[in-house]
KOLFI-611975 format. One record per residue: residue number from 1; residue in three letters; chain; y, z, x of N, C-alpha, C, O in turn. Coordinates in steps of 0.02 Angstrom, whole numbers, plus 32768, in hexadecimal, padded with zeros to 4 digits. Layout:
# KOLFI-611975
NUM  ALA  A  Y  Z  X  Y  Z  X  Y  Z  X  Y  Z  X $
...
This chain:
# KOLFI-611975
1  UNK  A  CC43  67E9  38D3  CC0E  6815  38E9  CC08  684F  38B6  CC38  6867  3899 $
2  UNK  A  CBD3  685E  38B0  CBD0  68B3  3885  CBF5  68EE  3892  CC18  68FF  38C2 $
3  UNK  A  CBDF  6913  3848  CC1E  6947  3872  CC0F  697E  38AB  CC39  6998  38D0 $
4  UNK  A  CBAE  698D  38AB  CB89  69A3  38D3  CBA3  6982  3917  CBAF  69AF  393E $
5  UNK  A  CBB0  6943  3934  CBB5  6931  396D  CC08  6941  398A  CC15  6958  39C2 $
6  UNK  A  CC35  692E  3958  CC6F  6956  395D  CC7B  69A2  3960  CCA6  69BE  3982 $
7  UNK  A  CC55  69BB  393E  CC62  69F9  394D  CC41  6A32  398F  CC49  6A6E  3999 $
8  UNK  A  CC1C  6A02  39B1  CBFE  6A18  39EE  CC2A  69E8  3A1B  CC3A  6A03  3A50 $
9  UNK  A  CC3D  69B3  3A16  CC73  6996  3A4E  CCA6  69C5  3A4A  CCC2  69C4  3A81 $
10  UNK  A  CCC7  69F6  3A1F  CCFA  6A13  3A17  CCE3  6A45  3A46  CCFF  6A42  3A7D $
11  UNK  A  CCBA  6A70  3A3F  CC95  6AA5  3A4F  CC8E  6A9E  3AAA  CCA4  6AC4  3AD5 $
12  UNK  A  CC68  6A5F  3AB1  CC63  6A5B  3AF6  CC8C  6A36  3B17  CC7F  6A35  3B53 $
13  UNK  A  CCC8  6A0E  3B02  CCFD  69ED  3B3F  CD1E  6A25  3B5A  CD35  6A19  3B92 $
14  UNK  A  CD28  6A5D  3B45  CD62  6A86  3B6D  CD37  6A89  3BB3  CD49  6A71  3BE9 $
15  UNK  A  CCED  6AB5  3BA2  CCCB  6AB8  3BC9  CCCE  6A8F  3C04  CCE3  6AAB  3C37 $
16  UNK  A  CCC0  6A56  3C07  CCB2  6A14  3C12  CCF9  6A03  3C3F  CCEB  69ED  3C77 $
17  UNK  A  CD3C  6A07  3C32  CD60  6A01  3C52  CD75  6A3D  3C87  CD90  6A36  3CBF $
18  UNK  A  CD5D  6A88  3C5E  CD6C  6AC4  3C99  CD41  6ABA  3CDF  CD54  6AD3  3D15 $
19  UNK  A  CD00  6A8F  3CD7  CCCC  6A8E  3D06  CCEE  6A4D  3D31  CCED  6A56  3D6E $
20  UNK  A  CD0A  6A12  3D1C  CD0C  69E8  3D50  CD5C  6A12  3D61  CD6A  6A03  3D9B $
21  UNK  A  CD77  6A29  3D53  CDB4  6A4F  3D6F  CDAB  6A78  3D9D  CDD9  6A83  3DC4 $
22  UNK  A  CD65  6A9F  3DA4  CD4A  6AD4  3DDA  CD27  6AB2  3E0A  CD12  6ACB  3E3F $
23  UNK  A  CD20  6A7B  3DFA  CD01  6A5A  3E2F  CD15  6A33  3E5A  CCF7  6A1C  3E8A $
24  UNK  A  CD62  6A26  3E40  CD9E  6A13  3E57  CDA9  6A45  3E8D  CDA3  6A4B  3ECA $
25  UNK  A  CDBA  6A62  3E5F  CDE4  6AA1  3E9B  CDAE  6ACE  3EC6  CDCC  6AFD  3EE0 $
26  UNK  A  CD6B  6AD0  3ED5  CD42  6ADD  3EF0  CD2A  6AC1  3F1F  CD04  6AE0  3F44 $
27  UNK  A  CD39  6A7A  3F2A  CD0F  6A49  3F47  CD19  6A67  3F8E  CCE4  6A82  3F9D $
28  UNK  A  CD3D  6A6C  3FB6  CD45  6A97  4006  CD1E  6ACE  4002  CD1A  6AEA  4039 $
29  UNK  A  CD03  6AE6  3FDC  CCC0  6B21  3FE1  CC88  6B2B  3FC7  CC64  6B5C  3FD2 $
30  UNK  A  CC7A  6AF1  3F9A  CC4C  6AE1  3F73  CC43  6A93  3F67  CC75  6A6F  3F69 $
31  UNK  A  CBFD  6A78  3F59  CBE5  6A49  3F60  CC27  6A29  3F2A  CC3E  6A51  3F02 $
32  UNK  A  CC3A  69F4  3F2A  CC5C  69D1  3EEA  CC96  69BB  3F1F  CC91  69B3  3F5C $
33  UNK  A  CCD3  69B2  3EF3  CD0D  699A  3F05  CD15  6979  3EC8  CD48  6957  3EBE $
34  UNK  A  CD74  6943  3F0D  CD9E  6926  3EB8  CD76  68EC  3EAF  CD9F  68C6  3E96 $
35  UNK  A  CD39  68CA  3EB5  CD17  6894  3E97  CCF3  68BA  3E56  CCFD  68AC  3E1B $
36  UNK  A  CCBE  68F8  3E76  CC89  68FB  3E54  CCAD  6930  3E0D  CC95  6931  3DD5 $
37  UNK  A  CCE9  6955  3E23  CCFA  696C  3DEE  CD26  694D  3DB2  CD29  6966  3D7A $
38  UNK  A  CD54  68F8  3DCE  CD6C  68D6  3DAC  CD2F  68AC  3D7A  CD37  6895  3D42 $
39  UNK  A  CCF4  68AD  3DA3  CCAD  688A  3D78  CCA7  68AE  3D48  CCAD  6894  3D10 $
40  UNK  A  CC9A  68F5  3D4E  CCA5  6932  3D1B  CCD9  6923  3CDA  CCC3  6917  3CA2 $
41  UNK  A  CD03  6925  3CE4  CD39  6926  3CB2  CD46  68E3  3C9F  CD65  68E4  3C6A $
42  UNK  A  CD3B  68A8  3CB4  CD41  6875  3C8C  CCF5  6878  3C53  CCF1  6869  3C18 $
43  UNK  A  CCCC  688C  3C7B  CC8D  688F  3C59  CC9B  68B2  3C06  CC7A  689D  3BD6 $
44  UNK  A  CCC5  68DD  3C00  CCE5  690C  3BC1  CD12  68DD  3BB8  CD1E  68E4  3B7C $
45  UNK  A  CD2C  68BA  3BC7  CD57  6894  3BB7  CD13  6858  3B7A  CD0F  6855  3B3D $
46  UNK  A  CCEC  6836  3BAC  CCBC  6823  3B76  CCAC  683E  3B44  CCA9  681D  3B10 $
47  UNK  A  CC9F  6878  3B45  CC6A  688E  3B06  CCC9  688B  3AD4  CCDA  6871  3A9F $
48  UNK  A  CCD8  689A  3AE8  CD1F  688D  3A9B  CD1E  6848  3A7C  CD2C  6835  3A43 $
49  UNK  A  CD0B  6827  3AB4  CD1A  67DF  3AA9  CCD7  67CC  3A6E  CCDE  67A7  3A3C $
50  UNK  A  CC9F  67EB  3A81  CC6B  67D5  3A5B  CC61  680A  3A20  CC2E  6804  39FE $
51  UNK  A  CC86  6833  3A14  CC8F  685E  39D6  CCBD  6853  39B3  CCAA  684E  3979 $
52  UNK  A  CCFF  684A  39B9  CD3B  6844  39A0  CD4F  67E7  39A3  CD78  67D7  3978 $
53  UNK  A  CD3A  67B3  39CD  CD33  6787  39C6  CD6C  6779  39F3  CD90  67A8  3A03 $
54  UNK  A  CD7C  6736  3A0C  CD93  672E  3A48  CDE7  6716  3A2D  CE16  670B  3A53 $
55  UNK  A  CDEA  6712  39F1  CE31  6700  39C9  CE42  6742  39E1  CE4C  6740  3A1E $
56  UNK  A  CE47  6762  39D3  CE5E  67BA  39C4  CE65  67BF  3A04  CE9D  67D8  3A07 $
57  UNK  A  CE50  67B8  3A44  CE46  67CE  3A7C  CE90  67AD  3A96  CEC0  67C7  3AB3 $
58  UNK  A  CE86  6778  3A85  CE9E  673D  3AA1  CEF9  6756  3A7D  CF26  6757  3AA6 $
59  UNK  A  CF07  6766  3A40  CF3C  6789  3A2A  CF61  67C9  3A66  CF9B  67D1  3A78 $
60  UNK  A  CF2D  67E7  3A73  CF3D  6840  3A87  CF4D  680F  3AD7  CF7B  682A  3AF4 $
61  UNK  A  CF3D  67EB  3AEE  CF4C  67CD  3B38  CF7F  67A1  3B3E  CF95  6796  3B77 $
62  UNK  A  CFA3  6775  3AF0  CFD7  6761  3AF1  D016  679A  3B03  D043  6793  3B2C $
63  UNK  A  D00C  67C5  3AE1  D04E  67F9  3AEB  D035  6811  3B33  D063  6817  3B5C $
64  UNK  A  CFF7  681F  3B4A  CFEB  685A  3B91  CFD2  6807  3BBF  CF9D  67EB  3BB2 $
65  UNK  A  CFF5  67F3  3BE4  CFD3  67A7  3BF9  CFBB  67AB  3C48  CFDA  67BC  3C7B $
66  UNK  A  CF7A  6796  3C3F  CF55  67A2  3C86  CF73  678C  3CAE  CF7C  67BE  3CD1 $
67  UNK  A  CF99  674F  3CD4  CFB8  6736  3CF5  CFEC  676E  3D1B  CFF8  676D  3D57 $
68  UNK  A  D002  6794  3CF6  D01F  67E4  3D01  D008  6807  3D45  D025  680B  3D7B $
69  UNK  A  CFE1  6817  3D39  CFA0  6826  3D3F  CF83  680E  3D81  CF7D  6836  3DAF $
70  UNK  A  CF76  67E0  3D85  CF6A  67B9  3DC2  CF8C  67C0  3DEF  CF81  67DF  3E23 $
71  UNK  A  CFCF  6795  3DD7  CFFA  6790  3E04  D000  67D0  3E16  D008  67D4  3E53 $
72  UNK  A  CFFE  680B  3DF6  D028  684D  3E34  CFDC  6869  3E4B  CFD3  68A3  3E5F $
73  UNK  A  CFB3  6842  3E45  CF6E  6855  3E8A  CF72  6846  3EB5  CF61  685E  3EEB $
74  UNK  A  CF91  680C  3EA3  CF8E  67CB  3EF1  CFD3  67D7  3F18  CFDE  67C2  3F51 $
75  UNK  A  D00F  6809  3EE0  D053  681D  3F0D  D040  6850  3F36  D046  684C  3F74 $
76  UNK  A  D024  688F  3F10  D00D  68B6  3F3D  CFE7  68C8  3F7C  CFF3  68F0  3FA9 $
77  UNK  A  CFAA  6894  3F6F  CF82  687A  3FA7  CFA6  6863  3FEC  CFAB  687F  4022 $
78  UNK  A  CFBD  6824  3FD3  CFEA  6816  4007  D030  6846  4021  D04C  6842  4058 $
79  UNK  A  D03E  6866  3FF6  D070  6898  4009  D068  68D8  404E  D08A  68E9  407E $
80  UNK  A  D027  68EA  402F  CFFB  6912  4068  CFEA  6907  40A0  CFE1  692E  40CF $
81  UNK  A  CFE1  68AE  4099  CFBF  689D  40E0  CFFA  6892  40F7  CFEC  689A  4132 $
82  UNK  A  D030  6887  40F8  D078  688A  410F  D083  68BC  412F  D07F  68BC  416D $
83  UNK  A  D090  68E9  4111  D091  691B  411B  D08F  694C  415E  D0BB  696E  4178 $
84  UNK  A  D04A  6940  4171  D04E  695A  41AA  D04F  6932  41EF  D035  6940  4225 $
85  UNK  A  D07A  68F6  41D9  D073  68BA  420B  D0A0  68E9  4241  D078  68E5  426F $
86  UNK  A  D0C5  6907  4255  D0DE  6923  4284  D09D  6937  42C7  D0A1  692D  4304 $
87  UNK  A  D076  694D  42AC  D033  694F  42E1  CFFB  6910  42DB  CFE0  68F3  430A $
88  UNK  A  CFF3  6902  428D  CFC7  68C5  428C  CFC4  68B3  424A  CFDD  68D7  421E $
89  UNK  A  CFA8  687F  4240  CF9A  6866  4204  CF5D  6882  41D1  CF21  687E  41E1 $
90  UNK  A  CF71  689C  4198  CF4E  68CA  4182  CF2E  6913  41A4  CEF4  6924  419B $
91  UNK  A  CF69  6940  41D4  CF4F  6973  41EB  CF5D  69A8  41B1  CF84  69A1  4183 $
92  UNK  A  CF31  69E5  41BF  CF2E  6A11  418D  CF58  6A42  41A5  CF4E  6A73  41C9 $
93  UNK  A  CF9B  6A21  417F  CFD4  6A4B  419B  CFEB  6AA3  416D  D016  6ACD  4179 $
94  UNK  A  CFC1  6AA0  4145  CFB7  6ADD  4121  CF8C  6B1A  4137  CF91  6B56  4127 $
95  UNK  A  CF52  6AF3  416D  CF25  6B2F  4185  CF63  6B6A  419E  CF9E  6B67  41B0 $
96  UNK  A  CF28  6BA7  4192  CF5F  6BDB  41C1  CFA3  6BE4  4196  CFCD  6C02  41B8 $
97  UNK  A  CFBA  6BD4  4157  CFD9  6C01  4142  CFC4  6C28  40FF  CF8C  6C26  40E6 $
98  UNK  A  D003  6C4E  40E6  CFEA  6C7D  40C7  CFCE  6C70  4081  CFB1  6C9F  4067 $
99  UNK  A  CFD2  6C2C  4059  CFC0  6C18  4028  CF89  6C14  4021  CF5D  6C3B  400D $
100  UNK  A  CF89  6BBE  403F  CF4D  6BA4  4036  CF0C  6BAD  4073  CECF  6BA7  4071 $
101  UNK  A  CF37  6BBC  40A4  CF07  6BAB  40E1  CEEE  6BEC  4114  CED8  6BE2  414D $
102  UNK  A  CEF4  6C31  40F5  CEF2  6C50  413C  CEAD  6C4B  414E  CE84  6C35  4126 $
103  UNK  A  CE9E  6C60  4189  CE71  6C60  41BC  CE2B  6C84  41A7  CE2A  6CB6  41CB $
104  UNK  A  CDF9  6C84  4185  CDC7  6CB0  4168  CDA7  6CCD  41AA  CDB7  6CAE  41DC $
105  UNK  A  CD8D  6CED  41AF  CD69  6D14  41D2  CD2B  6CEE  41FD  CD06  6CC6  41DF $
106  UNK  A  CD26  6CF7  422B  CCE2  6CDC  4253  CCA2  6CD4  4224  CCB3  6CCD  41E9 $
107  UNK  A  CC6B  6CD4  422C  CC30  6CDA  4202  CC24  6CB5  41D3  CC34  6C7A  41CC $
108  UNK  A  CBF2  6CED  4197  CBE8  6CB2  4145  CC43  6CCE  4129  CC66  6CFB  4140 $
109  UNK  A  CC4D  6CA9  40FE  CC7E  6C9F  40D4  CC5D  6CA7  409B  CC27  6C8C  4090 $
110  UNK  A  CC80  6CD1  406D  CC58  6CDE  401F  CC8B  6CA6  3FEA  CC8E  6CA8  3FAD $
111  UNK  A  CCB5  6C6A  4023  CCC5  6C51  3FEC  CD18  6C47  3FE4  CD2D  6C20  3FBA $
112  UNK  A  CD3F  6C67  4009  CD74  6C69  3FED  CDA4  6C2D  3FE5  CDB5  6C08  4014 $
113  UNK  A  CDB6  6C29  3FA8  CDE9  6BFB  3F8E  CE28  6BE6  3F9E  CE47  6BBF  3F7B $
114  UNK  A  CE40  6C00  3FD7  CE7E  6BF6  3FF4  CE7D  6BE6  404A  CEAE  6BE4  4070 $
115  UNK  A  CE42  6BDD  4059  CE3E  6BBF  408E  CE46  6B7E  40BA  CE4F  6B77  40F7 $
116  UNK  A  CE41  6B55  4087  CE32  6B10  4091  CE6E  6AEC  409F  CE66  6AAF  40A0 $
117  UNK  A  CEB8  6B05  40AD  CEFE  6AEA  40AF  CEFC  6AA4  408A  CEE9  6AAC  4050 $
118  UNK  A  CF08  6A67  4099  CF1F  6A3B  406D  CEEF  6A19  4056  CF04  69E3  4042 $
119  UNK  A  CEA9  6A1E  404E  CE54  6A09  4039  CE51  6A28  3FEF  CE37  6A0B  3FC0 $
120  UNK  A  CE66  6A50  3FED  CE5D  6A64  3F9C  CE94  6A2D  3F72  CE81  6A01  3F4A $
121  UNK  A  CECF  6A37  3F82  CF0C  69F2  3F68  CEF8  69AE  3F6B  CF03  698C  3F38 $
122  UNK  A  CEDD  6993  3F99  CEC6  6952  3FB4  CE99  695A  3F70  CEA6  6940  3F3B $
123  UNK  A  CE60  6984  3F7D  CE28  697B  3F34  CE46  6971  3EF0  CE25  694F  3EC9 $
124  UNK  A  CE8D  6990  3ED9  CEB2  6999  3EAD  CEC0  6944  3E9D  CEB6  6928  3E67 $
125  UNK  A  CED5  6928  3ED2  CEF1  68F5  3ED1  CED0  68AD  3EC7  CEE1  6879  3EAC $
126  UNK  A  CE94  68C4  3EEE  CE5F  6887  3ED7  CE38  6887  3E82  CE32  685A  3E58 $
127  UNK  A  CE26  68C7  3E84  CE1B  68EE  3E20  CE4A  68D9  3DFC  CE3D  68CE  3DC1 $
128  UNK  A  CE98  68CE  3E19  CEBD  68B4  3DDD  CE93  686C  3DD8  CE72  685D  3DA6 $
129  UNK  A  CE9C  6843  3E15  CEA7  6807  3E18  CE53  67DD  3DF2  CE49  67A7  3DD6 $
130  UNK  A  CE26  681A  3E05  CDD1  6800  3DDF  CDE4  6802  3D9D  CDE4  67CB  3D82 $
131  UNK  A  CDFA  683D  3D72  CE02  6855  3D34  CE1E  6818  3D17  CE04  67FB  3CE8 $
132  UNK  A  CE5E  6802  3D3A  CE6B  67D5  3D00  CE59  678F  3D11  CE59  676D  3CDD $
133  UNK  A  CE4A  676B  3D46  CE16  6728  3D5D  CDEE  672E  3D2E  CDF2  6708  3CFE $
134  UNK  A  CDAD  676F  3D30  CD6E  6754  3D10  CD73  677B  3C9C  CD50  6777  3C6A $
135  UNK  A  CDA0  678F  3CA9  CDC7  6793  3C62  CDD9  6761  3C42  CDD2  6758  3C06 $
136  UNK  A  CDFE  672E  3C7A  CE17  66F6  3C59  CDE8  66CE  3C4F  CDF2  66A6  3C22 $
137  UNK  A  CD9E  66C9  3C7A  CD6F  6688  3C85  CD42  66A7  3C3F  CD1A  6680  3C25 $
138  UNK  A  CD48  66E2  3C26  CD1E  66FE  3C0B  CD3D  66DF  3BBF  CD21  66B8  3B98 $
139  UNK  A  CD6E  66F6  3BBA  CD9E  66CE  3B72  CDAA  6690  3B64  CDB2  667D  3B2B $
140  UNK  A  CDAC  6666  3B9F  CDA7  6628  3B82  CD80  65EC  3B79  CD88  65B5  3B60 $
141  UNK  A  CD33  6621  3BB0  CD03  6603  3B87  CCE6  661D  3B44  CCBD  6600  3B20 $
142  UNK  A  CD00  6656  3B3B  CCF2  665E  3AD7  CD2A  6631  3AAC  CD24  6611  3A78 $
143  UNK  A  CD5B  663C  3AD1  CD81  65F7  3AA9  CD76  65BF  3AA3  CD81  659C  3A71 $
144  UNK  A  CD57  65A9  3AE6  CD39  6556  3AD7  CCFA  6573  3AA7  CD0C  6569  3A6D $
145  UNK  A  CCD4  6586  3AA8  CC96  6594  3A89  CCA1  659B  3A3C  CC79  6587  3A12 $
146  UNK  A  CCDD  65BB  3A2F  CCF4  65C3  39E7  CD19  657E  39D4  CD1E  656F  3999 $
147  UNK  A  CD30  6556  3A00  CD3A  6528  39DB  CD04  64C2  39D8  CD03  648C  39BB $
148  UNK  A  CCDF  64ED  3A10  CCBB  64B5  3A15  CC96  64D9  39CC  CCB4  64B4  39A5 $
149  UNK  A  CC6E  6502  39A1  CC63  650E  3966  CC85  64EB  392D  CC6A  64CB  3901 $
150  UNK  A  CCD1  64F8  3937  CCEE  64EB  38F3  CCF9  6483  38FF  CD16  645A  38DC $
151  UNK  A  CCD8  647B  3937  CCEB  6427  3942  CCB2  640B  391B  CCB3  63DB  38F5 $
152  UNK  A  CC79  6435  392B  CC2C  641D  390B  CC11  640F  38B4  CBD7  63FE  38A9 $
């Protein structure tokens, strides 16, 4: 790719990953969650792939390996819904304390970020688990694509 297109993928992935990260951790008070913000950040995950080329990508994920990744979405997930099996299966055994969950006030809510007891984590956990699913579907169809080229 040029160096114009690289040098604006550089410019805009941070971006690109801070936004599906807020949308991660937002999703209990704002439209999004861990699907639409893991869509987010694999999406930056593309544009590297189509600037820097999917060899290179495919290097930086041998050492950092999605499977990682996954797996501790799908530990945590299920960890949570455990969790509060003492009352039920998947209860929000965090509401009401002092972290994540206290009690907001009657009325509008302007929002606050620590309300949501174990819904903000759960989002955490599914965002891992999108990020690296549609990361991986994203890389190795540029890999088949790069090598169905060099077959032709």
């Amino acid at each position: 790719m040029s160096k114009i297109v690289r040098t604006v993928a550089r410019l805009l992935t941070p971006a690109i990953l801070l936004f599906g990260l807020y949308v991660i951790m937002h999703g209990h008070i704002t439209p999004g969650g861990g699907f639409q913000g893991g869509a987010v950040f694999a999406s930056g995950v593309a544009l590297l792939i189509v600037a820097f080329g999917a060899g290179r990508v495919e290097q930086f994920l041998k050492e950092h390996p999605l499977s990682m990744l996954e797996s501790g979405g799908g530990l945590l997930f299920i960890g949570l819904a455990f969790a509060g099996l003492a009352t039920a299966f998947f209860y929000n055994f965090l509401i009401g304390s002092p972290i994540f969950g206290h009690v907001p006030a009657f009325g509008p809510n302007p929002g606050d970020i620590w309300t949501g007891g174990t819904i903000p984590l759960m989002n955490v956990a599914v965002g891992m688990k999108v990020i690296a699913g549609l990361s991986a579907i994203v890389l190795v169809m540029a890999l088949a694509s790069s090598k169905q080229g060099e077959d032709e």
